[in-house]
Backbone as a printed PyTorch tensor [residue, N CA C, xyz], in Angstrom:
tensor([[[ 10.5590, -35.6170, -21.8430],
         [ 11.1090, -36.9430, -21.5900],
         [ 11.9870, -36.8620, -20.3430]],

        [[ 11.3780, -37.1360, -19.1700],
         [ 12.3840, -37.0090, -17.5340],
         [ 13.1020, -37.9520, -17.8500]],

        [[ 14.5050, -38.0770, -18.0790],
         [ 15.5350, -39.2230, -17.5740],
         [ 16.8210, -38.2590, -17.2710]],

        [[ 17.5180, -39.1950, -17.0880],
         [ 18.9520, -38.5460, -16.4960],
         [ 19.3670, -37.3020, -17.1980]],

        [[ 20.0130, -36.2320, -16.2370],
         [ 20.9680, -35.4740, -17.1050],
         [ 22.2230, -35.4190, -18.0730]],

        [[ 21.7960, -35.3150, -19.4480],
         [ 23.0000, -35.7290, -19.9180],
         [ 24.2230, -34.9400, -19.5920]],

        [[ 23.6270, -33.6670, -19.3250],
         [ 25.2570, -32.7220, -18.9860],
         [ 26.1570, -33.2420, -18.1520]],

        [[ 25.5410, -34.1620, -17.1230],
         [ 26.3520, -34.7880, -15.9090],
         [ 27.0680, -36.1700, -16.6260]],

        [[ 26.7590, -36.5240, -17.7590],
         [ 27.4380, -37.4910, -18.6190],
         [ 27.8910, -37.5030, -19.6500]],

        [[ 29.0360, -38.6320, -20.3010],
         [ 29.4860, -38.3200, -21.5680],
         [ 29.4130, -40.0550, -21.8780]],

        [[ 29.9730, -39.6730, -23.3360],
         [ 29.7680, -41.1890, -23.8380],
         [ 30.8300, -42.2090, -23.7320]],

        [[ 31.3580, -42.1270, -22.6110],
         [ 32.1020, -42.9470, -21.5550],
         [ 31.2120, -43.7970, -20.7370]],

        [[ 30.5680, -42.9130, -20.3310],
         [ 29.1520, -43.3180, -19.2630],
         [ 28.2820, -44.2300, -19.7510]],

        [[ 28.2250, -44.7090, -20.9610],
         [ 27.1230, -45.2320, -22.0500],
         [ 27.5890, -46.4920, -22.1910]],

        [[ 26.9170, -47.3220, -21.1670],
         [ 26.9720, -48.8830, -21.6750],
         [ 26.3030, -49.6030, -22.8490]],

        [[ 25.1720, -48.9680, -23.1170],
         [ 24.6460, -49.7060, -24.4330],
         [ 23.2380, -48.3800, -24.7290]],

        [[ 23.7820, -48.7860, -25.9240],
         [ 22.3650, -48.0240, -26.8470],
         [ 21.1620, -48.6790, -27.6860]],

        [[ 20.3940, -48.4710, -27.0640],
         [ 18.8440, -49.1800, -27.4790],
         [ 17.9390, -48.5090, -28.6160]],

        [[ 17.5630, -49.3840, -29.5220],
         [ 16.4240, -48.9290, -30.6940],
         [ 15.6560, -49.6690, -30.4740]],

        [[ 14.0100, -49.3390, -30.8460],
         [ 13.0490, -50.3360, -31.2210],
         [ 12.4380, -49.7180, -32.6150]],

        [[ 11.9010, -51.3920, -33.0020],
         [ 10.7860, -51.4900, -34.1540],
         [  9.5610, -52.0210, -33.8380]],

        [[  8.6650, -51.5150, -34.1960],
         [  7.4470, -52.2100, -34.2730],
         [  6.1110, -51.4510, -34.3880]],

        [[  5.0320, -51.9350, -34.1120],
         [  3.6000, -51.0410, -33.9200],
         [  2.9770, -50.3780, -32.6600]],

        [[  1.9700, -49.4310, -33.1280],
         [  1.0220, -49.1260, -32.0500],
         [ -0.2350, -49.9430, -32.5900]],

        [[ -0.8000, -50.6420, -31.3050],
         [ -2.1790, -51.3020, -31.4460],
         [ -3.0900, -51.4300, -30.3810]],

        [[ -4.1740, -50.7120, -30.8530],
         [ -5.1090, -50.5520, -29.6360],
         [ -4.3730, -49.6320, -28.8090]],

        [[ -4.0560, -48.6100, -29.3590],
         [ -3.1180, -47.4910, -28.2940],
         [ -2.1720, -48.3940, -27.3030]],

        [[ -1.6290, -49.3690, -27.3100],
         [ -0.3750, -50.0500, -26.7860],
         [  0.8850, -49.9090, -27.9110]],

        [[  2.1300, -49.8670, -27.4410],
         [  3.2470, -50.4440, -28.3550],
         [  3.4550, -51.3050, -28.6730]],

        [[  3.5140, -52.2490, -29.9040],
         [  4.1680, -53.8480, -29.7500],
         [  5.5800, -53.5810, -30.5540]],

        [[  6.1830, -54.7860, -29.9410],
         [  7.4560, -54.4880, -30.1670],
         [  7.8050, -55.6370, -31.6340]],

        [[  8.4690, -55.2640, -32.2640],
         [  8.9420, -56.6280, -33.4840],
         [ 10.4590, -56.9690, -33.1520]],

        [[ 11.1220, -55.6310, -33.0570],
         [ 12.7040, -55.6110, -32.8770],
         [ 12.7610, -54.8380, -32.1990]],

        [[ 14.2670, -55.0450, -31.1970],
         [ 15.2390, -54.1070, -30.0190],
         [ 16.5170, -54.6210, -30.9160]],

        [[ 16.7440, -53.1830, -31.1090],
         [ 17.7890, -53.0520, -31.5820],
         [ 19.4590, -52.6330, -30.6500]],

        [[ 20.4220, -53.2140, -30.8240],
         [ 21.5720, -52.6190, -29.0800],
         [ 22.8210, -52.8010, -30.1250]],

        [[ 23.4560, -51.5700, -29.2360],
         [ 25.1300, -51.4740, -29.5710],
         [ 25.6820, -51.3830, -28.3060]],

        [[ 26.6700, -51.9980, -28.0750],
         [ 27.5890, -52.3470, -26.8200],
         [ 28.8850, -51.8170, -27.5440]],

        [[ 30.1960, -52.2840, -26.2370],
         [ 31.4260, -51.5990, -27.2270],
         [ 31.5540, -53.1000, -27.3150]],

        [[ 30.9970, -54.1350, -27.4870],
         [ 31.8800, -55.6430, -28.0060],
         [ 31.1540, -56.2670, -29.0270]],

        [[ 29.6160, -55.5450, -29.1040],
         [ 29.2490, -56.0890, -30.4440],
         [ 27.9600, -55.4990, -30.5450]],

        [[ 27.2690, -55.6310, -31.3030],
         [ 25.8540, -55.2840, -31.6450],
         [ 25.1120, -56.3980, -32.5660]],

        [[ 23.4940, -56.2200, -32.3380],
         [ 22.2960, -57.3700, -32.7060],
         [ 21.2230, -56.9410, -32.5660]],

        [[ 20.3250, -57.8640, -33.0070],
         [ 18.8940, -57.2550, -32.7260],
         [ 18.3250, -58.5700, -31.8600]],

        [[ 17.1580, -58.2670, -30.9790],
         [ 16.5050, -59.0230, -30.7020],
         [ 14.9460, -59.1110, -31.3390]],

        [[ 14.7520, -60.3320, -32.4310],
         [ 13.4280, -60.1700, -33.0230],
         [ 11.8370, -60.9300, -31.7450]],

        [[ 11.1960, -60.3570, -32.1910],
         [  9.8200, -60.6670, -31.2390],
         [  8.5460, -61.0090, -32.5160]],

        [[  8.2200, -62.2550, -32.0770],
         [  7.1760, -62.6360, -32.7140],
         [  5.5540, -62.1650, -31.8000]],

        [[  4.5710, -62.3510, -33.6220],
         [  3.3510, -61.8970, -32.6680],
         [  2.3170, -62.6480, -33.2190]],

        [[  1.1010, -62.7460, -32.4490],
         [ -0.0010, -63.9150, -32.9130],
         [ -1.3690, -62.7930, -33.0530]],

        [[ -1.1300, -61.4540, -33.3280],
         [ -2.2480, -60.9070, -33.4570],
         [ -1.9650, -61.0170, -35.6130]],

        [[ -3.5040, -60.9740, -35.4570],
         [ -3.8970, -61.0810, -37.0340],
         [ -4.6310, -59.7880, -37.5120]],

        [[ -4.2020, -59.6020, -38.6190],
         [ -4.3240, -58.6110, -38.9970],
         [ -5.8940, -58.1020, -39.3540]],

        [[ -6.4030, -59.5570, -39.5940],
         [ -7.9840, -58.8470, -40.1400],
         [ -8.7540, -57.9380, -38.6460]],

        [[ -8.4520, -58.7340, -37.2720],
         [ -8.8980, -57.9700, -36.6110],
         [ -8.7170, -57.0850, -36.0350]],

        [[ -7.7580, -56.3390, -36.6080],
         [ -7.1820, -54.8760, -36.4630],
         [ -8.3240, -53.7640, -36.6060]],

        [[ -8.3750, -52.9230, -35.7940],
         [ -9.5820, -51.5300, -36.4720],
         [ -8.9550, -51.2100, -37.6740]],

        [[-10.1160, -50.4120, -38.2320],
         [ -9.4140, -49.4340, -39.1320],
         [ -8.1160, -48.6240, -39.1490]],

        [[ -8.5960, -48.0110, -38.0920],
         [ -7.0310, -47.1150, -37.8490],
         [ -5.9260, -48.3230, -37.8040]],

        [[ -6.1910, -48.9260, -36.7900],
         [ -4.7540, -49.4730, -36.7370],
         [ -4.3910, -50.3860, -38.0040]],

        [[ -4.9990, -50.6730, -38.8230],
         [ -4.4510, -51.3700, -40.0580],
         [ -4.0280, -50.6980, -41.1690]],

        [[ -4.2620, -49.0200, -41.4000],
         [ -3.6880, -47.9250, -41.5370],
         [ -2.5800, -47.4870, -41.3080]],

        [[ -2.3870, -47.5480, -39.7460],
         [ -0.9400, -47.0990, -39.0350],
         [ -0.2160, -48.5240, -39.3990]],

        [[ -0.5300, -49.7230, -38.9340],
         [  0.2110, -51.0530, -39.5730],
         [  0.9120, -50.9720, -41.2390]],

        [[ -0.0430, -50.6860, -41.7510],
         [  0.0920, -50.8130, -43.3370],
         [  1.1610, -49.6870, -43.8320]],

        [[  1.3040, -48.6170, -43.4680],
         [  2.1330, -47.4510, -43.4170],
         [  3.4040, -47.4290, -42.6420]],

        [[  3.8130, -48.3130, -41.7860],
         [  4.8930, -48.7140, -41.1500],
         [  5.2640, -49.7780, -41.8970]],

        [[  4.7000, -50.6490, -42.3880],
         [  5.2070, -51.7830, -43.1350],
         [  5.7080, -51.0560, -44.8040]],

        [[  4.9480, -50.3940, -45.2000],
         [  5.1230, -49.7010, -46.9330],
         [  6.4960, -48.9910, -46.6060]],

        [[  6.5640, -48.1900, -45.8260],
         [  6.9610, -46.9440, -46.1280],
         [  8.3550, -46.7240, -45.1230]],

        [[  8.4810, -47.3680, -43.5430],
         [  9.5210, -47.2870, -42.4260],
         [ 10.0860, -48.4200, -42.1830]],

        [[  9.9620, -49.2120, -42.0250],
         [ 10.2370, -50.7200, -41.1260],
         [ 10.2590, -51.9950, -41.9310]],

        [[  8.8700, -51.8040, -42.7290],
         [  9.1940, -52.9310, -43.2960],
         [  8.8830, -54.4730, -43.1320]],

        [[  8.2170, -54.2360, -41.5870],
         [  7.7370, -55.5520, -40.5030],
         [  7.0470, -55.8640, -41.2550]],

        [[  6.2140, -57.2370, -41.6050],
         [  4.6000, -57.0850, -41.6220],
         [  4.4350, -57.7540, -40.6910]],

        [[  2.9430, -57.4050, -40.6270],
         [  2.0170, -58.2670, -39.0050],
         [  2.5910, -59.3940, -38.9820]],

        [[  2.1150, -60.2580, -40.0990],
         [  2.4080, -61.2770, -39.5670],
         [  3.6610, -62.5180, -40.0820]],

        [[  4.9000, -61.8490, -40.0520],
         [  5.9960, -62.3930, -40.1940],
         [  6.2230, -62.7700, -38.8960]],

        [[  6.9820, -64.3400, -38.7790],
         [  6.8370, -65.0200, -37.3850],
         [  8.8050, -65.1040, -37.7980]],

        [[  8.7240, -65.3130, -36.4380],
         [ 10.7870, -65.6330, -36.7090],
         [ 11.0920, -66.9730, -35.5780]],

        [[ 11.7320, -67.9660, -36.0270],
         [ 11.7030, -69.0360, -35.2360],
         [ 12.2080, -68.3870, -34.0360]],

        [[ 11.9670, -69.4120, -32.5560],
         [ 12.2740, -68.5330, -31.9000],
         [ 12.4140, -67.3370, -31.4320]],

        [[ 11.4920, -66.7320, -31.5860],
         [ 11.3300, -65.0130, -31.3940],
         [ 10.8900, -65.1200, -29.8130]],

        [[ 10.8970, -63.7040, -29.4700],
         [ 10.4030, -63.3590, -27.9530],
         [  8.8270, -62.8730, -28.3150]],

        [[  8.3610, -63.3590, -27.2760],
         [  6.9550, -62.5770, -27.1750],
         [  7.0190, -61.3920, -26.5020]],

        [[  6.1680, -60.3030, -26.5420],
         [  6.1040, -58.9640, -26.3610],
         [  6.1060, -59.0760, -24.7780]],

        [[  5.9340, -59.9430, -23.8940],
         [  5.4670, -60.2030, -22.5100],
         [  6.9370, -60.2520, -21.8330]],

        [[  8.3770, -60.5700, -22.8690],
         [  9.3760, -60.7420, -22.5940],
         [ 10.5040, -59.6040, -22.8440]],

        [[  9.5860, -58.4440, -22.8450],
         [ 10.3510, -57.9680, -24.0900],
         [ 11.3310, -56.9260, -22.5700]],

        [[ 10.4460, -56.5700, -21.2260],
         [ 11.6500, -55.7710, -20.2150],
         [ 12.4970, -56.9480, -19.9270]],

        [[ 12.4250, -57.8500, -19.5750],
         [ 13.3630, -59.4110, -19.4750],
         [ 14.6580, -59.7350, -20.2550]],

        [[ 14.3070, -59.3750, -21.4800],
         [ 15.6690, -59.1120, -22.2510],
         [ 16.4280, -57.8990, -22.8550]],

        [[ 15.4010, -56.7080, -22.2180],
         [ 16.2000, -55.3120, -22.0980],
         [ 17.3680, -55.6130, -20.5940]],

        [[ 16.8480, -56.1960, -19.3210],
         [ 17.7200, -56.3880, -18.8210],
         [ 18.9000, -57.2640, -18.7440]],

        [[ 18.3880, -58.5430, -19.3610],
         [ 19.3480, -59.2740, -19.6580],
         [ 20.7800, -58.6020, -20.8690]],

        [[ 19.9820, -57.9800, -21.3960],
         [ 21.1630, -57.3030, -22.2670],
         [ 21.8290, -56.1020, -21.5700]],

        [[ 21.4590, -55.5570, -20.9930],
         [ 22.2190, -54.5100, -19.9940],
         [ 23.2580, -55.0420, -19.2490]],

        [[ 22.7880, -56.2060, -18.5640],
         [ 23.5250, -56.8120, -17.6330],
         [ 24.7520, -57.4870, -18.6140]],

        [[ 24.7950, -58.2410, -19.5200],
         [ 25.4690, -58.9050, -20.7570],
         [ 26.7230, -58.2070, -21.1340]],

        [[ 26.5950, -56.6440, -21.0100],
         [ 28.0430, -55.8970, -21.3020],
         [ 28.6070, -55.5030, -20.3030]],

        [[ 29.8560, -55.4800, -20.6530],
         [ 30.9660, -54.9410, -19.9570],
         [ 30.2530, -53.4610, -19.6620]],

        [[ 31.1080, -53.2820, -17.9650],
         [ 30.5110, -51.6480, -17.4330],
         [ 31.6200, -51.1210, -16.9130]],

        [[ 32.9620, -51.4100, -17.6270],
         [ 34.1250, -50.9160, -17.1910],
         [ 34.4480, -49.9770, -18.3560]],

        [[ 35.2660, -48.9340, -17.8530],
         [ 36.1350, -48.0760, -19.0160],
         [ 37.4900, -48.0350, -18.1640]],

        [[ 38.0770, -47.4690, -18.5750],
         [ 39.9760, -47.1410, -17.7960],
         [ 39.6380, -46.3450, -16.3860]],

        [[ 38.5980, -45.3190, -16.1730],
         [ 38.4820, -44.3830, -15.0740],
         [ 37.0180, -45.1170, -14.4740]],

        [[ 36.1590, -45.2680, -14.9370],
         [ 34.7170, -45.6730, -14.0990],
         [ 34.0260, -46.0340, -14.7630]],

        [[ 33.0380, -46.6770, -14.1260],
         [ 31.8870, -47.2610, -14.3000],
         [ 31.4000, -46.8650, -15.6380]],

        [[ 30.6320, -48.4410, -16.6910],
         [ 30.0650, -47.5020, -17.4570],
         [ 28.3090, -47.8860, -17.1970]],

        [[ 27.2320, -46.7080, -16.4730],
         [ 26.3010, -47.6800, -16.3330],
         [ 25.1900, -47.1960, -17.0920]],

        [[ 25.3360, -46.3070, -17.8650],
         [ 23.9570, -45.8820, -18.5840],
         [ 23.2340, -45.8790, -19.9480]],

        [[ 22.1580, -46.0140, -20.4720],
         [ 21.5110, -46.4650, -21.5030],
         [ 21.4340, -45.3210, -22.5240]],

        [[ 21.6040, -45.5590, -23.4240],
         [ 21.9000, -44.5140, -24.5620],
         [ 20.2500, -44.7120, -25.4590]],

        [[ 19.1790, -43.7580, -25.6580],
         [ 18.2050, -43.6450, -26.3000],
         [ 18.2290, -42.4270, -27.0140]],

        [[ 17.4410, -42.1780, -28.5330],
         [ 17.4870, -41.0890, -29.2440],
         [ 15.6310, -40.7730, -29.3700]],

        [[ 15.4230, -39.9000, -28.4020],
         [ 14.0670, -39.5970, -28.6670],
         [ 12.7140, -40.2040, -29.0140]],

        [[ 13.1360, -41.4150, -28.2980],
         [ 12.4980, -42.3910, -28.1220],
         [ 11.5000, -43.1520, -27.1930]],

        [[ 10.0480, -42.6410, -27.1770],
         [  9.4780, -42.6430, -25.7130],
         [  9.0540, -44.2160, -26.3150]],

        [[  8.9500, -45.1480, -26.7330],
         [  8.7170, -46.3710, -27.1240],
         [  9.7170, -47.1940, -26.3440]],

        [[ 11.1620, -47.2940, -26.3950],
         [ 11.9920, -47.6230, -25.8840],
         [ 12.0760, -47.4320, -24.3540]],

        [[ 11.8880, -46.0910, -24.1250],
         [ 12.3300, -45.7110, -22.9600],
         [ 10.9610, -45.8970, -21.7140]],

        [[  9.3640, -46.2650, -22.3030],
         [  8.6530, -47.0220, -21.6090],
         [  8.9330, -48.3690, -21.2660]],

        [[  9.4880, -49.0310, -22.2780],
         [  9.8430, -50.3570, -22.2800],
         [ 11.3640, -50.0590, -21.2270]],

        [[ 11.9930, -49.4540, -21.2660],
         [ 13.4240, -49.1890, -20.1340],
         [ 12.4930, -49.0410, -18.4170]],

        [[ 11.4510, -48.1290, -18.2890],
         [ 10.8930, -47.9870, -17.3840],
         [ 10.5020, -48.9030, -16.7210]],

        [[  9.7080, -49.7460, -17.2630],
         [  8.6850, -51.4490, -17.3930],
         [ 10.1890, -52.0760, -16.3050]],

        [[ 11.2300, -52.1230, -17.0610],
         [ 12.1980, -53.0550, -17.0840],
         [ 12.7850, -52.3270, -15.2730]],

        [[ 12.6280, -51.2820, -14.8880],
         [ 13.1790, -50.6090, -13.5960],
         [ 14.2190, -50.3530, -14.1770]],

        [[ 14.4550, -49.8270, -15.5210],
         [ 16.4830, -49.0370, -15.9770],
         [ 15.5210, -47.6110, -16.3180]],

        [[ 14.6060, -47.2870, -16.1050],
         [ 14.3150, -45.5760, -16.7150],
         [ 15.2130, -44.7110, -16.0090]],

        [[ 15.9350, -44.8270, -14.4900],
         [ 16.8010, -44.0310, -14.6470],
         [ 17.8420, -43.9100, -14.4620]],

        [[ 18.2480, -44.6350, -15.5870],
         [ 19.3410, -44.3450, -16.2350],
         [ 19.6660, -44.6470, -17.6260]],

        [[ 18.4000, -43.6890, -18.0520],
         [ 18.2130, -43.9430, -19.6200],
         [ 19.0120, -41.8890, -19.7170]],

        [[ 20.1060, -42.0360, -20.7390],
         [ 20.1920, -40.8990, -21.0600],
         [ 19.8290, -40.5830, -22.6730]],

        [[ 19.5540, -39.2150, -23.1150],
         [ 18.9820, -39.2290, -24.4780],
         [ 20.4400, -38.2570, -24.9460]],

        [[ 20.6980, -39.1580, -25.9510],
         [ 22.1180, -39.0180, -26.7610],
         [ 22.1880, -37.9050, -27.2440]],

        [[ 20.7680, -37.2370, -27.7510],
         [ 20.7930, -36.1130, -28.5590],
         [ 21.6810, -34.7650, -27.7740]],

        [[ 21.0140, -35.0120, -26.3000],
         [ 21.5310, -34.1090, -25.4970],
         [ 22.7200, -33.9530, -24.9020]],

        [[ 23.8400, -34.9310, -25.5070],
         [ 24.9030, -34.8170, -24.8500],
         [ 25.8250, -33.6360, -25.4110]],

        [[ 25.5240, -33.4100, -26.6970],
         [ 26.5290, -32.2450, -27.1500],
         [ 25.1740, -31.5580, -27.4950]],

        [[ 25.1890, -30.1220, -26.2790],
         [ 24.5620, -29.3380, -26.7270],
         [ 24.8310, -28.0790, -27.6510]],

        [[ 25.7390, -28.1640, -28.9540],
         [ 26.5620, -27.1620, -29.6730],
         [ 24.6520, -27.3160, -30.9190]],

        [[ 24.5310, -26.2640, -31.3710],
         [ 23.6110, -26.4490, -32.7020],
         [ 24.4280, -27.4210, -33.7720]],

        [[ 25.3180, -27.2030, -34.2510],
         [ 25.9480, -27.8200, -34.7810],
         [ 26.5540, -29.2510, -34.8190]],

        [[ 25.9330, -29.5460, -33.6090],
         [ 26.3940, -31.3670, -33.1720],
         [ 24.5650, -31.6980, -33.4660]],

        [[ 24.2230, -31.7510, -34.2960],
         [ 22.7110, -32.5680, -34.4900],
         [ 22.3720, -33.9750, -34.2640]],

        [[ 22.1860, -34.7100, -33.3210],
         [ 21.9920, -35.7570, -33.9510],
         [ 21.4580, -36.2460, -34.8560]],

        [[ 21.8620, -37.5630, -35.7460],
         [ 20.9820, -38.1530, -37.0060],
         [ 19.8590, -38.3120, -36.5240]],

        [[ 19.0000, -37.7390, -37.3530],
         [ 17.4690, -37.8790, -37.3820],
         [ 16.8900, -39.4760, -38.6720]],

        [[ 15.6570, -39.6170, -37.9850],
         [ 15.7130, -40.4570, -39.3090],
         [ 15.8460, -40.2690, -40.6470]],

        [[ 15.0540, -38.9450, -41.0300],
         [ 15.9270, -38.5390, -42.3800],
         [ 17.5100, -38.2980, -42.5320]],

        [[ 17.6740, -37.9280, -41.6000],
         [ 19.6920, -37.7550, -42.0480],
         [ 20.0840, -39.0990, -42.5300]],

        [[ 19.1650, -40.0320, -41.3050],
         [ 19.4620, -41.5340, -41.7430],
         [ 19.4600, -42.1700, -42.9690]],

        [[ 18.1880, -41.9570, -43.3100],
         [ 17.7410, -41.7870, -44.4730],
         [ 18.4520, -41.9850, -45.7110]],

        [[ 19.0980, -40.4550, -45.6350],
         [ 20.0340, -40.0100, -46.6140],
         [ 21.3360, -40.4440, -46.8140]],

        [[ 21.8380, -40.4260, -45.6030],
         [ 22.8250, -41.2860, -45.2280],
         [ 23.4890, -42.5950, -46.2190]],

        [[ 22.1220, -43.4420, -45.6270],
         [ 21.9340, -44.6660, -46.4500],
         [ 21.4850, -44.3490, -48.1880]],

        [[ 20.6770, -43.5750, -48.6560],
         [ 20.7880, -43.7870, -50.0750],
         [ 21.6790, -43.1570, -50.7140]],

        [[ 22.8760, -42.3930, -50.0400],
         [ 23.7330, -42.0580, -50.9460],
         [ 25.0130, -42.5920, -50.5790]],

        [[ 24.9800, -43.9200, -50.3570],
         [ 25.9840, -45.3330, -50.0770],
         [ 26.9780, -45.2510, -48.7470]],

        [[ 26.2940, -43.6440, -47.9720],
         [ 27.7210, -43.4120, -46.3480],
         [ 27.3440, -44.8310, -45.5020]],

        [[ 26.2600, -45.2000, -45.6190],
         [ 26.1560, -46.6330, -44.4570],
         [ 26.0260, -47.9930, -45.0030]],

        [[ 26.5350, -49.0650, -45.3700],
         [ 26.8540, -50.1430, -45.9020],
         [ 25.9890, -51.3820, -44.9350]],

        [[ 25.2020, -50.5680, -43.8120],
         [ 25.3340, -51.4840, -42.6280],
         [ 23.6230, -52.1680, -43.6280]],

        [[ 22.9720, -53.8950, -43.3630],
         [ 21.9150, -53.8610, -43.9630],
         [ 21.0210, -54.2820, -43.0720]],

        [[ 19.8970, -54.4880, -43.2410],
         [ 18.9200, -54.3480, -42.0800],
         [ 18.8620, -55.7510, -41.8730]],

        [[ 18.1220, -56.4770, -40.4110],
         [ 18.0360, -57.6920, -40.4510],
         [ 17.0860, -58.5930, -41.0260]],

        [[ 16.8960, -59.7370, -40.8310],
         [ 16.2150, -60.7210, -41.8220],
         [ 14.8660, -60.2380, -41.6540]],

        [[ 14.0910, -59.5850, -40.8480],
         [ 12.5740, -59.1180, -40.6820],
         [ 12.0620, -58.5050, -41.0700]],

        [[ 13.3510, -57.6740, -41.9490],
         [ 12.5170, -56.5460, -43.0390],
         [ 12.2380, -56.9290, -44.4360]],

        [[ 11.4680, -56.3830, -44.9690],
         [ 11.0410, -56.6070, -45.9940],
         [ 11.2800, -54.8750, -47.1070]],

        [[ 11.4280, -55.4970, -48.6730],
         [ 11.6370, -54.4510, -49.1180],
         [ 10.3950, -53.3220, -48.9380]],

        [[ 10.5850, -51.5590, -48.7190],
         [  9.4330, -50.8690, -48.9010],
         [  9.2070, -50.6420, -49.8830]],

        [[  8.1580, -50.0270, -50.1740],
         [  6.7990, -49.5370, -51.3250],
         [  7.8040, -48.7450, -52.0870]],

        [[  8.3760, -47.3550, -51.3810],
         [  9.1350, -46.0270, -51.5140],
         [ 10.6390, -46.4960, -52.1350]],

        [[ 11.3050, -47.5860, -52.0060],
         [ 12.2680, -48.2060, -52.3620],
         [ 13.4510, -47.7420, -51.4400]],

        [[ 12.9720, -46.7400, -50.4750],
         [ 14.2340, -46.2640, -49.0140],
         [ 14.3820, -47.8110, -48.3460]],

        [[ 15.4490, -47.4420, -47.8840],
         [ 16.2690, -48.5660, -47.3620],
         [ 15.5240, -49.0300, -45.7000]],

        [[ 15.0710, -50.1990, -45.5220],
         [ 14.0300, -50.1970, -44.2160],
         [ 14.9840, -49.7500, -42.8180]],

        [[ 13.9670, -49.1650, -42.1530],
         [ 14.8810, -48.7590, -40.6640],
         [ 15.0760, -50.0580, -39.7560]],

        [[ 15.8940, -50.6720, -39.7530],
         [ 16.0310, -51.4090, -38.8640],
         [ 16.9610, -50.7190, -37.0150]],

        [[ 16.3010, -51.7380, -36.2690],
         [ 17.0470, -51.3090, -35.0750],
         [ 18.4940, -50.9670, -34.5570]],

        [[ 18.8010, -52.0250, -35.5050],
         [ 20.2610, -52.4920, -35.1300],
         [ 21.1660, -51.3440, -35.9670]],

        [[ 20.4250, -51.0400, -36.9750],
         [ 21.2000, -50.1200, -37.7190],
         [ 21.3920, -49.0570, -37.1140]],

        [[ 20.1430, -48.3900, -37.0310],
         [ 20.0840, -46.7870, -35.9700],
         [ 20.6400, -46.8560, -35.1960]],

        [[ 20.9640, -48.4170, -34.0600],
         [ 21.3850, -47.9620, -32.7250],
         [ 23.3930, -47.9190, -33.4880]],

        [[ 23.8850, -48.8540, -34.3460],
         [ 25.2630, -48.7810, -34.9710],
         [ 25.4380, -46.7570, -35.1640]],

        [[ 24.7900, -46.6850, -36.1430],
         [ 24.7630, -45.0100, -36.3440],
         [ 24.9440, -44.5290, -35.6750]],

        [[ 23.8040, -43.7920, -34.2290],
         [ 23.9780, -43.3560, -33.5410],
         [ 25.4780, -43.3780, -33.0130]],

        [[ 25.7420, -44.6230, -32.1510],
         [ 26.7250, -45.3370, -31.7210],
         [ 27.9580, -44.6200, -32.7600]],

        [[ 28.3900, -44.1460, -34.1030],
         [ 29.1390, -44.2760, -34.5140],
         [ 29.3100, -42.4110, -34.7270]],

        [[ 27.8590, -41.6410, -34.6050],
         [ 27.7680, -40.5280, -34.8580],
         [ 28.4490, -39.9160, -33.2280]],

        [[ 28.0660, -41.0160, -31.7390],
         [ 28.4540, -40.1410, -30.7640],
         [ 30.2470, -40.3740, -30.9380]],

        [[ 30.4380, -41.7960, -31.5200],
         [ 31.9320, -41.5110, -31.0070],
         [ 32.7710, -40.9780, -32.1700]],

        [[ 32.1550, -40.2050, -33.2230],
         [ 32.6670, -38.9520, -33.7020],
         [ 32.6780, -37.5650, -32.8560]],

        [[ 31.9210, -37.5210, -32.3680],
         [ 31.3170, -36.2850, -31.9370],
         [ 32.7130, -36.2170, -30.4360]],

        [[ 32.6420, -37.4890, -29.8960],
         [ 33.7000, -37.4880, -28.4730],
         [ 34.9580, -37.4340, -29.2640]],

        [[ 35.5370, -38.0320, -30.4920],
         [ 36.8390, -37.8970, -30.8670],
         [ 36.7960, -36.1870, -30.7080]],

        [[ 36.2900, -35.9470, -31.8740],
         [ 35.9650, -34.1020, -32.1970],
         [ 36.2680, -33.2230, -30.6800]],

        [[ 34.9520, -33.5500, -29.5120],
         [ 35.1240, -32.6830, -28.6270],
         [ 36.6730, -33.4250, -28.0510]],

        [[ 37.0380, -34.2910, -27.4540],
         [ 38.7630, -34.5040, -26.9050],
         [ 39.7680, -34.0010, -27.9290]],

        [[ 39.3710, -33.6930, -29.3410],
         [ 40.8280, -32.8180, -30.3280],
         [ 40.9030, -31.2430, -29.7810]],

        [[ 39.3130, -30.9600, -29.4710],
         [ 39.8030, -29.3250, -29.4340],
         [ 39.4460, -29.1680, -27.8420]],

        [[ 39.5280, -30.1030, -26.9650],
         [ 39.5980, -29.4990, -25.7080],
         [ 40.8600, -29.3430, -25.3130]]])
């Protein structure tokens, strides 16, 4: 994943952190939700879609059906008033970049916070922000600073540490795990780095 060096940054530098939800179809991404944390608030942006499900291939109504049971929670064809179409979807990655504050006390804050996420970070590319997409995981390189994975997430959530609930687009899963929404992961993350910066400023 080429984007910025995180060693040359910290989470000072991090104007907003981006999640997505949604499918692969016909070997494309579609998007349902962008999920963002800023330091003044966090939301999701939902995206409606007009593909139907019967004419899905096989595979892809497989990979659909298994993201809806089991991760996310979307189905095909849940519509949300006002939603974005997928055609809009670098348009309001920038509009939301631009939307937060890029000040801290010492400098600039101008860069995009992603967790291993080449879905997102095509859609950052599309948009002309790929570079300055940094990947969060890499900012504390100690073994011991892990970032949450989706299972940590996971776990997280079924043993009551995250209270946060997913937005109106999910639906309950098959498995009875709590659905991944965007907005949630990108809060987490968001809440796992600025543990991690309290931690490293106590013992530097």
């Amino acid at each position: 994943m080429a984007m910025f060096n995180a060693k040359e940054v910290n989470f000072e530098d991090i104007r907003i952190i981006l999640c997505v939800q949604g499918y692969s179809i016909n070997s494309k991404y579609v998007v349902r939700e962008i999920g963002f944390w800023n330091r003044e608030n966090s939301g999701v942006i939902p995206f409606t879609l007009r593909t139907k499900f019967y004419k899905l291939s096989n595979e892809d109504k497989m990979s659909v059906n298994y993201l809806v049971k089991v991760h996310h929670g979307i189905p095909l064809n849940k519509q949300v008033n006002y939603g974005l179409m997928n055609q809009e979807a670098a348009a309001a990655i920038k509009t939301l970049y631009h939307s937060c504050s890029n000040k801290n006390s010492e400098r600039e804050r101008n860069y995009i916070g992603i967790c291993d996420d080449m879905n997102i970070y095509h859609l950052l590319n599309i948009a002309g922000l790929g570079h300055l997409v940094v990947n969060l995981k890499n900012l504390y390189d100690k073994p011991e600073t892990t970032i949450p994975s989706n299972n940590n997430i996971l776990k997280m959530k079924e043993f009551g540490y995250c209270c946060l609930r997913p937005c109106e687009l999910h639906d309950p899963l098959s498995n009875e795990n709590i659905p991944f929404c965007a907005r949630t992961k990108a809060i987490i993350l968001a809440n796992w780095c600025k543990s991690m910066n309290n931690l490293t400023k106590r013992f530097n």
